[in-house]
Residue frames as a rotation matrix with the C-alpha (Angstrom) as fourth column:
UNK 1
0.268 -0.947 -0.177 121.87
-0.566 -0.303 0.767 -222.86
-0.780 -0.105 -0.617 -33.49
UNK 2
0.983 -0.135 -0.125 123.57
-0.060 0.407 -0.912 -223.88
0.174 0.903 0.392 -36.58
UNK 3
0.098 -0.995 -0.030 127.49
-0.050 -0.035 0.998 -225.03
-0.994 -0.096 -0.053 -36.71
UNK 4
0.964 -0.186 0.190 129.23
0.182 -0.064 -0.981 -224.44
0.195 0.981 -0.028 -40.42
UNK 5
0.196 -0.961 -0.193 132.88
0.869 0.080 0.488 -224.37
-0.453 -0.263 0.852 -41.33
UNK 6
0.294 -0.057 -0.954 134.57
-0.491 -0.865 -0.099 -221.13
-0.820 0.498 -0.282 -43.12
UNK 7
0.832 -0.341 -0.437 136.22
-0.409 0.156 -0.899 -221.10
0.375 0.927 -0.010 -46.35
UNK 8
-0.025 -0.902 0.430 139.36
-0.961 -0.097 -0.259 -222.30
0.275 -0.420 -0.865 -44.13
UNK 9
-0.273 0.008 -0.962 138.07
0.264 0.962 -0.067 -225.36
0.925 -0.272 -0.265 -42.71
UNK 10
-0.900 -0.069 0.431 137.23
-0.282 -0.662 -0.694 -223.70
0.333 -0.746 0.577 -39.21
UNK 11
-0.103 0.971 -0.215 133.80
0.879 0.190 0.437 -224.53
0.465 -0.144 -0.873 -37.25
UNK 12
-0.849 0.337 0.407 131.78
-0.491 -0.786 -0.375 -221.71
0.194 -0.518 0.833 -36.28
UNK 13
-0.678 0.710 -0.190 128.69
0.728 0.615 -0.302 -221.50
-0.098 -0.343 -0.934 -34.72
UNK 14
-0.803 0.266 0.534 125.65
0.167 -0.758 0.630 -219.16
0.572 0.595 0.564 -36.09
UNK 15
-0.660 0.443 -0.606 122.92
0.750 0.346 -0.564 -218.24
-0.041 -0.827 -0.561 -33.60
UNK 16
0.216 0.777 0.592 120.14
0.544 -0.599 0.588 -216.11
0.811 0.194 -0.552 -32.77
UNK 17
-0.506 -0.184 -0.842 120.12
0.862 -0.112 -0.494 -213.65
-0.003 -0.976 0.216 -29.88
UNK 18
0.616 0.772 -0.154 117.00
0.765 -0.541 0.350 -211.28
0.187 -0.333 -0.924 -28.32
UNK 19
-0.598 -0.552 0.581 117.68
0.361 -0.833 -0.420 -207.58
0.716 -0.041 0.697 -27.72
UNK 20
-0.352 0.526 -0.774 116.19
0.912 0.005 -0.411 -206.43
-0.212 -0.850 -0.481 -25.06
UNK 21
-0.953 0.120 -0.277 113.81
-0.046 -0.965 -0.260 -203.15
-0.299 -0.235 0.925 -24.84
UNK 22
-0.324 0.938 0.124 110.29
-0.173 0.070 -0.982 -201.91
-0.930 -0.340 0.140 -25.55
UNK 23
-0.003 -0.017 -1.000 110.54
-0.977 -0.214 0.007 -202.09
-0.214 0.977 -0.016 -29.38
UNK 24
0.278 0.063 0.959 109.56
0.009 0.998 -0.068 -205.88
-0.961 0.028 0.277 -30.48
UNK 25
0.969 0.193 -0.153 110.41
-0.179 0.123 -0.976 -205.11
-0.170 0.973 0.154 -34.44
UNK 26
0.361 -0.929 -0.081 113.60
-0.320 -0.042 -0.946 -206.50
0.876 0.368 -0.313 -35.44
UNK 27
0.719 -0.076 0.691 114.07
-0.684 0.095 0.723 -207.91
-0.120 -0.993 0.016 -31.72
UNK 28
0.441 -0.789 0.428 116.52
0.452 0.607 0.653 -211.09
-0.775 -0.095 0.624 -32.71
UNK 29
0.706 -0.613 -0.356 119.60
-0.699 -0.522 -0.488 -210.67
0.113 0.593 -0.797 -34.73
UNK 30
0.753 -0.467 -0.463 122.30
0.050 0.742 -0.668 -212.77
0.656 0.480 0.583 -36.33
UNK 31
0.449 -0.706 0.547 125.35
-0.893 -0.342 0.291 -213.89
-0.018 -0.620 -0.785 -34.30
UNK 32
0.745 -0.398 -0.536 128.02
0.069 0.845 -0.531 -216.13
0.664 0.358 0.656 -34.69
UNK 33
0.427 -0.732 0.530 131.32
-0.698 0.106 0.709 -217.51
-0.575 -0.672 -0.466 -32.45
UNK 34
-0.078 -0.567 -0.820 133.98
-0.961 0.261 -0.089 -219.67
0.264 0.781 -0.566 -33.13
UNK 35
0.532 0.562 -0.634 133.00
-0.096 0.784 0.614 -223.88
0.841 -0.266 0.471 -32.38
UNK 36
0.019 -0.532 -0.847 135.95
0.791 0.526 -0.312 -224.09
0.611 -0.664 0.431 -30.30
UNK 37
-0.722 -0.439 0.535 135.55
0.170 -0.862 -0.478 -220.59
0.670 -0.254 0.697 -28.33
UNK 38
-0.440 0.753 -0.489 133.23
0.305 -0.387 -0.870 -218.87
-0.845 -0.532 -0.060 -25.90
UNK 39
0.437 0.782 0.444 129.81
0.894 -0.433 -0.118 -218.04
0.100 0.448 -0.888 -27.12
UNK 40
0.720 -0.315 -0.618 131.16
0.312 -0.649 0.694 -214.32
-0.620 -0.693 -0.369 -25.28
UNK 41
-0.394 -0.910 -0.131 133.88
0.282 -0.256 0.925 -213.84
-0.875 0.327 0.358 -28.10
UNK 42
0.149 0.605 0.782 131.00
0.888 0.266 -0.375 -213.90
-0.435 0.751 -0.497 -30.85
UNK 43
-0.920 -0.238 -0.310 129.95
0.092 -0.903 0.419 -211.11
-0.380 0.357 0.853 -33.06
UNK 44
-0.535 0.797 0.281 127.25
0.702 0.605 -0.376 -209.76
-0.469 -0.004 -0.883 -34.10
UNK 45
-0.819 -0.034 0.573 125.18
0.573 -0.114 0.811 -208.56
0.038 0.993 0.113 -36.70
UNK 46
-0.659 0.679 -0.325 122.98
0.336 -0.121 -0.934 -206.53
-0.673 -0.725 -0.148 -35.42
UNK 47
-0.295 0.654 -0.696 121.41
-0.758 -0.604 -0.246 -205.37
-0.581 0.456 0.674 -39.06
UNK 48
-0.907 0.159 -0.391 120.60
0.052 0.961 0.271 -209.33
0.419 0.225 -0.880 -39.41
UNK 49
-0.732 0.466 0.498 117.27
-0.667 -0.338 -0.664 -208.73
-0.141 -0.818 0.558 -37.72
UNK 50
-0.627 0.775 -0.078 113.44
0.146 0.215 0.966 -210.58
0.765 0.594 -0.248 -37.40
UNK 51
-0.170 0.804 0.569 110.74
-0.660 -0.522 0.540 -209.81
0.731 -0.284 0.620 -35.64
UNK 52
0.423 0.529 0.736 110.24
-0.887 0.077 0.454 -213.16
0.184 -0.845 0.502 -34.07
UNK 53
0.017 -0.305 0.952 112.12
-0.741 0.636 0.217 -216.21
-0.672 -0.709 -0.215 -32.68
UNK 54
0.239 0.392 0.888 110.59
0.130 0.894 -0.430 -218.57
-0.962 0.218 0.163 -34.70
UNK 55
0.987 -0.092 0.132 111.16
0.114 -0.172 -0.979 -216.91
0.113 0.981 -0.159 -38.13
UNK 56
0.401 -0.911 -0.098 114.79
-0.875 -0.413 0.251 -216.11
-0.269 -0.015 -0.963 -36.89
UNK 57
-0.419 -0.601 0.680 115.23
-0.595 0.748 0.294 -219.60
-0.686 -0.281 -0.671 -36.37
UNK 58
0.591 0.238 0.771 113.81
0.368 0.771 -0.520 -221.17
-0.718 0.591 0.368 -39.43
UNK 59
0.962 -0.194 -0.191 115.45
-0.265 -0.511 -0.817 -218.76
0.061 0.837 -0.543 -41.55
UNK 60
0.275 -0.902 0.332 119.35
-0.858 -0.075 0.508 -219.93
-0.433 -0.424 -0.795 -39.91
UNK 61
-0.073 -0.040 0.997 118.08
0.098 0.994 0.047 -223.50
-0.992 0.101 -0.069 -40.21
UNK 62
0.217 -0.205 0.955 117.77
0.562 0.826 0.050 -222.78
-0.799 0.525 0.294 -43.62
UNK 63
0.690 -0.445 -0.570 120.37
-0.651 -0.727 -0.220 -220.63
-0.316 0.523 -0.791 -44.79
UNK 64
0.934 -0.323 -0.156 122.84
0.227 0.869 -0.440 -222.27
0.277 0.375 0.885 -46.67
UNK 65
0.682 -0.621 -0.387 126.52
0.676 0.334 0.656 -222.53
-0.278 -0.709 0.648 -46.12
UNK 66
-0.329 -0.678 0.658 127.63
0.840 -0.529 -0.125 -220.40
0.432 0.511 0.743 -48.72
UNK 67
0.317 0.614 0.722 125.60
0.275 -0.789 0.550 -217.93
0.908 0.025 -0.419 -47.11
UNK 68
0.886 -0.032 -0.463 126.54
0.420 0.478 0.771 -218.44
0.197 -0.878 0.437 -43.63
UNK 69
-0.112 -0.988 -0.103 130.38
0.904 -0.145 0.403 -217.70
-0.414 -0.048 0.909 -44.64
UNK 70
-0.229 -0.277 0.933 129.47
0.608 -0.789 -0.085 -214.91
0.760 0.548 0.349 -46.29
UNK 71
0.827 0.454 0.331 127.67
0.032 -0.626 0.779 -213.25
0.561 -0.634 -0.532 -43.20
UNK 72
0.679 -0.640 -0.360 130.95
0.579 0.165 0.799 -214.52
-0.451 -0.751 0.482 -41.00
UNK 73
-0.167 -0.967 0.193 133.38
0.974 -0.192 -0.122 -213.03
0.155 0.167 0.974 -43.55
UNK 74
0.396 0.357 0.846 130.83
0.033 -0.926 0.376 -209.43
0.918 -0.121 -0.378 -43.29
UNK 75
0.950 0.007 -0.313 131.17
0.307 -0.217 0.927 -210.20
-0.061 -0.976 -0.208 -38.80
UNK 76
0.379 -0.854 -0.356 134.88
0.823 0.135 0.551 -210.54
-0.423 -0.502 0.754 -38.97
UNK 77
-0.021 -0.424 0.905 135.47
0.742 -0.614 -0.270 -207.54
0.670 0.666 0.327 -41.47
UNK 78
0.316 0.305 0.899 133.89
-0.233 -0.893 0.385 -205.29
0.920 -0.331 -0.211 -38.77
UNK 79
0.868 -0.163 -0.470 135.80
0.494 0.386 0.779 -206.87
0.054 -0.908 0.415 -35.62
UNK 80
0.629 -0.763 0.147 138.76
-0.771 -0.636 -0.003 -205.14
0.096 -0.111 -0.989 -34.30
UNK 81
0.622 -0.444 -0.645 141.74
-0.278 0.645 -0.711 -206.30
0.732 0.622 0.278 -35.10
UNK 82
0.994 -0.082 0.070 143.39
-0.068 0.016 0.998 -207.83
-0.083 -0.997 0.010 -31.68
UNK 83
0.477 -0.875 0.086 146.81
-0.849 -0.484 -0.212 -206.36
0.227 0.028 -0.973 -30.79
């Protein structure tokens, strides 16, 4: 898990998370929440993909920040917009 702020000041939080089924390629995928929210409100990226755990998670640990916000401004572009 990685925490990063937006272009706002904001903390998020940037995670991995495991799809379930018989298909191991592409099995984790990006996902992010807000620091101060439920994990459960997140979003997710689901064409953020890697094969395995370990490469998911080195690759988070070392994305940078500018990167980071950019994936969050891509999650939030594709959230619905709450009435």
């Amino acid at each position: 898990m990685r925490e990063f702020r937006d272009h706002s000041g904001h903390s998020w939080k940037a995670s991995v998370r495991r799809h379930a089924g018989p298909d191991f390629k592409g099995r984790y995928y990006f996902y992010v929440w807000p620091a101060d929210g439920s994990e459960e409100d997140g979003i997710a990226l689901p064409e953020i993909r890697w094969n395995s755990e370990q490469t998911a998670e080195r690759t988070l640990t070392t994305m940078s920040e500018v990167e980071l916000r950019r994936r969050l401004r891509s999650a939030l572009g594709r959230k619905p917009a709450e009435a």
